[in-house]
C-alpha positions as CSV (number, residue, x, y, z in Angstrom):
1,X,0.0,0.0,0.0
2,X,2.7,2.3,0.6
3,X,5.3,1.4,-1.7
4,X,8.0,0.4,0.8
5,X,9.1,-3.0,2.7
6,X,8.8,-2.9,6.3
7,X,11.7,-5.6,7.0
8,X,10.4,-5.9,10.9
9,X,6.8,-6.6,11.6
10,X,4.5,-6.9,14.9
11,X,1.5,-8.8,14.3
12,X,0.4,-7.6,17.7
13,X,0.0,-4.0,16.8
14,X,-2.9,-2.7,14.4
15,X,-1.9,-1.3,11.5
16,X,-4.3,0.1,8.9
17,X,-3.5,1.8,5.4
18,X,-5.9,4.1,3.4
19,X,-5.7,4.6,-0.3
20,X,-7.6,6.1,-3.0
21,X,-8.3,4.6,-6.2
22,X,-9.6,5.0,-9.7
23,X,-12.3,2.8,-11.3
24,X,-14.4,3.3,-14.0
25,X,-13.7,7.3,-13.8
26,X,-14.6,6.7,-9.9
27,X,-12.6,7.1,-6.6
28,X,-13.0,4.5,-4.7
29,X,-11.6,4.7,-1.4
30,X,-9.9,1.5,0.3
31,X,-8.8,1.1,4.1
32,X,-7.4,-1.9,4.9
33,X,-6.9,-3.6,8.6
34,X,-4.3,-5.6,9.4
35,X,-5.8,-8.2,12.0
36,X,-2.8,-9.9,12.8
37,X,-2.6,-10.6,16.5
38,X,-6.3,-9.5,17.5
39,X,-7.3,-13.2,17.8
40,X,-7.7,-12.8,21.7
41,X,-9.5,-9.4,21.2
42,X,-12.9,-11.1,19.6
43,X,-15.1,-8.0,20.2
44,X,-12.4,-5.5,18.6
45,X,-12.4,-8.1,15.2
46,X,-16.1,-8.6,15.0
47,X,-16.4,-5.1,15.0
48,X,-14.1,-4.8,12.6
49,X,-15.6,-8.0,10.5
50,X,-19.0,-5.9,10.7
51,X,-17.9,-2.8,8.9
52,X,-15.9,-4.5,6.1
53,X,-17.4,-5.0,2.8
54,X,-14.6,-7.3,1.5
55,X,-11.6,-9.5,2.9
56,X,-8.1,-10.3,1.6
57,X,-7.3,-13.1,3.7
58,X,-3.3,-13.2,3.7
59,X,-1.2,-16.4,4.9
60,X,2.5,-16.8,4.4
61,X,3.7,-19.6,2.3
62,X,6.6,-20.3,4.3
63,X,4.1,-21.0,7.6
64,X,1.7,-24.1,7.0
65,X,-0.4,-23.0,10.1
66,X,-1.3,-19.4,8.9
67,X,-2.5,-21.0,5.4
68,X,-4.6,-23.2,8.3
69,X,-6.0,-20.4,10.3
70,X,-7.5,-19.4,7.0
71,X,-10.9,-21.9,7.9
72,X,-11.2,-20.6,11.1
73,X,-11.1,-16.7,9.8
74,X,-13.8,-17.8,7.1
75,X,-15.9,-19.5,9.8
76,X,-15.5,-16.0,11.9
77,X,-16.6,-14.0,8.9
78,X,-19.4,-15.8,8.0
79,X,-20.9,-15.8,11.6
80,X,-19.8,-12.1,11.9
81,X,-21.7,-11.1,8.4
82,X,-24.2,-13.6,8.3
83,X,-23.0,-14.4,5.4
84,X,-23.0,-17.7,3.7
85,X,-20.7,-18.8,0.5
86,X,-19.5,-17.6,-1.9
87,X,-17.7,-14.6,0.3
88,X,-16.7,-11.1,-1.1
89,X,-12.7,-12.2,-0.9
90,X,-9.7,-13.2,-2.2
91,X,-7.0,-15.7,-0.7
92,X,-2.8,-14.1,-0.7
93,X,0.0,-16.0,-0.4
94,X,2.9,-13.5,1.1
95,X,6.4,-13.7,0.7
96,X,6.5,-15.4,-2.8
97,X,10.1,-14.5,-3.0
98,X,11.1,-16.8,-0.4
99,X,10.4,-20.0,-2.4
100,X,13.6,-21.6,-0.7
101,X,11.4,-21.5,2.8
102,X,8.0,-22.4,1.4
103,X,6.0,-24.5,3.5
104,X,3.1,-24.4,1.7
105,X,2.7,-26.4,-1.8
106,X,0.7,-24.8,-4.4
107,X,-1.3,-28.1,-4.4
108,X,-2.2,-27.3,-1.1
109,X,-3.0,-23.8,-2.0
110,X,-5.0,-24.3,-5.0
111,X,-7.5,-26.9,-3.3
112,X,-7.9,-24.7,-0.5
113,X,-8.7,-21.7,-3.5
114,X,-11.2,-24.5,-5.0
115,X,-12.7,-25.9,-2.2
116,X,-14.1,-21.8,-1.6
117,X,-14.5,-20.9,-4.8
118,X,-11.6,-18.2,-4.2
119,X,-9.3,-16.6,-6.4
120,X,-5.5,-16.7,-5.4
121,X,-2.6,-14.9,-5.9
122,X,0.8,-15.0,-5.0
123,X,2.4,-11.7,-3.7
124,X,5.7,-10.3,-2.4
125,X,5.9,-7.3,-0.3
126,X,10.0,-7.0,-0.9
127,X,9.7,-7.3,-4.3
128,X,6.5,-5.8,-5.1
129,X,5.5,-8.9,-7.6
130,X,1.5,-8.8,-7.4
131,X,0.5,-6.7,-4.7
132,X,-0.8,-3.6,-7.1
133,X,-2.9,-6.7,-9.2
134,X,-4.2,-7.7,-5.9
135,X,-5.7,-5.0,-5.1
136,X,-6.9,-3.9,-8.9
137,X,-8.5,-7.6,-8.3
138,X,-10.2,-7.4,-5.1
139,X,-11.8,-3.1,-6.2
140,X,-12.9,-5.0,-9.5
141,X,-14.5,-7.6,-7.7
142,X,-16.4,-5.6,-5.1
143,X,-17.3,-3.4,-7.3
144,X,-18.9,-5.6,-10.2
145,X,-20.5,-8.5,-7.8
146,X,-20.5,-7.5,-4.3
147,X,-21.8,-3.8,-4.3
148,X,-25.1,-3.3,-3.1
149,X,-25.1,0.4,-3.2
150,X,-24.7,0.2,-7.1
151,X,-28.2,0.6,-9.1
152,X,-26.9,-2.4,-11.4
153,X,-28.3,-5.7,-10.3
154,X,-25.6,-7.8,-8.5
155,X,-24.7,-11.4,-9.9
156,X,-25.2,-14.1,-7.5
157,X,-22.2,-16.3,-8.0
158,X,-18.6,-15.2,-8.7
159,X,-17.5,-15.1,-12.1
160,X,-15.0,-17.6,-13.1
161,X,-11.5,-17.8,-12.1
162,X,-9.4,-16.7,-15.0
């Protein structure tokens, strides 16, 4: 979001970005919530599940349990939203540039994409490979099948993976 690598991260702080972006000749304006580490704060994350309209769920390729806490975050979510599937997100694998240290297999990966009907993408924050197509992705996305403020009727499924 901001163009630079932060080489030491707390998952116990909050962090939150804002950005503004064009679509269609429209700003759309995009805060994103980190939620790392707010596990044991359930009130401060439902409230924050209840005002979002759409969820990058982010797990690190080189950690097999954060691609596994995944389930539980879309089990949260739906109870949070009331929402049932398919879900206004997409699923990002982080630090794609250290292959050497992946844990998870993109085997692994793409069932866990298929089993939710979610679209993946690989990213690295170092190296900046994906994260602008991302989030070109997930504004698309809202914006053409999840926006309920739009006077175009919404589609009920997602459209297929490309």
């Amino acid at each position: 979001m901001t163009g630079k690598f932060v080489e030491t991260y707390d998952p116990t702080l909050e962090d939150s970005y804002r950005k503004v972006f064009k679509f269609d000749e429209k700003e759309i304006i995009v805060d994103i919530l980190d939620t790392a580490g707010m596990e044991e704060f359930t009130t401060v994350s439902d409230a924050y599940l209840s005002m979002s309209d759409y969820f990058l769920f982010m797990f690190s390729i080189t950690n097999k349990s954060s691609l596994e806490e995944i389930e539980a975050a879309i089990c949260n979510m739906s109870r949070v939203k009331e929402m049932v599937a398919p879900y206004p997100m997409v699923m990002v694998g982080c630090k794609g540039d250290l292959e050497e240290e992946r844990e998870v297999s993109q085997n692994e990966i793409k069932q866990k994409a298929k089993e939710h009907n979610f679209q993946y993408f690989e990213t690295s924050a170092l190296t900046g490979h994906n994260v602008k197509e991302v989030l070109d992705f997930a504004i698309q996305d809202y914006q053409t099948n999840w926006n309920r403020a739009q006077d175009v009727p919404q589609k009920q499924s997602r459209p297929p993976k490309k």
